[in-house]
C-alpha positions in Angstrom: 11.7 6.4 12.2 9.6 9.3 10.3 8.2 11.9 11.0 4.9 12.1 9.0 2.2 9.8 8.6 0.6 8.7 5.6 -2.1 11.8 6.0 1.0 14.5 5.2 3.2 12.0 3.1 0.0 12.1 0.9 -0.4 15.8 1.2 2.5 16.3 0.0 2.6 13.9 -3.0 -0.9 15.8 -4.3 1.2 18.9 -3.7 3.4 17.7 -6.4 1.2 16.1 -8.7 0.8 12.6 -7.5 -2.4 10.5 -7.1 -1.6 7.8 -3.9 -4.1 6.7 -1.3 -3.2 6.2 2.1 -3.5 2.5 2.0 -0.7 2.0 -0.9 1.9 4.6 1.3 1.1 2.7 4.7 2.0 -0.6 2.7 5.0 0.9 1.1 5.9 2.2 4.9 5.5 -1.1 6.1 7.5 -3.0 3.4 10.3 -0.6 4.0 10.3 -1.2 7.8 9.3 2.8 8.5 6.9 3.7 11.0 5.5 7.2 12.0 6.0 8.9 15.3 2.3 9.3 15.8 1.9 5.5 15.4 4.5 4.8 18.1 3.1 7.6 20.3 -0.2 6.4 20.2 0.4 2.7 20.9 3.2 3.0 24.2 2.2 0.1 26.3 2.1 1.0 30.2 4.4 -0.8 32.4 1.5 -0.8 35.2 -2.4 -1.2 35.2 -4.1 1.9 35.9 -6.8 2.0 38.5 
C-alpha cells in the first residue's frame, strides 16, 4: 500500500523533469497491484445501513 496518489506521484515526477498523466501512473499502479490510501479511505464499505 502507498501513500500518494497519482495527483503527488505526478507532482513529483514534473518536479524532476518528467512529462506523465495521471491516467498512465493509475495504470502502472494498477498493473503493479499498488493502491493509494486515499483510494481505500474513500471506498470502506459499512457493515450496517445507515438511517
Amino acid at each position: 500500500m502507498i501513500k500518494r496518489g497519482t495527483r503527488k506521484i505526478r507532482t513529483k515526477l514534473q518536479e524532476q523533469g518528467y512529462t506523465v498523466s495521471r491516467r498512465r501512473i493509475r495504470r502502472i499502479m494498477k498493473e503493479q497491484g499498488l493502491v493509494s490510501t486515499y483510494t481505500i479511505a474513500q471506498y470502506k464499505l459499512l457493515e450496517t445501513m445507515p438511517k
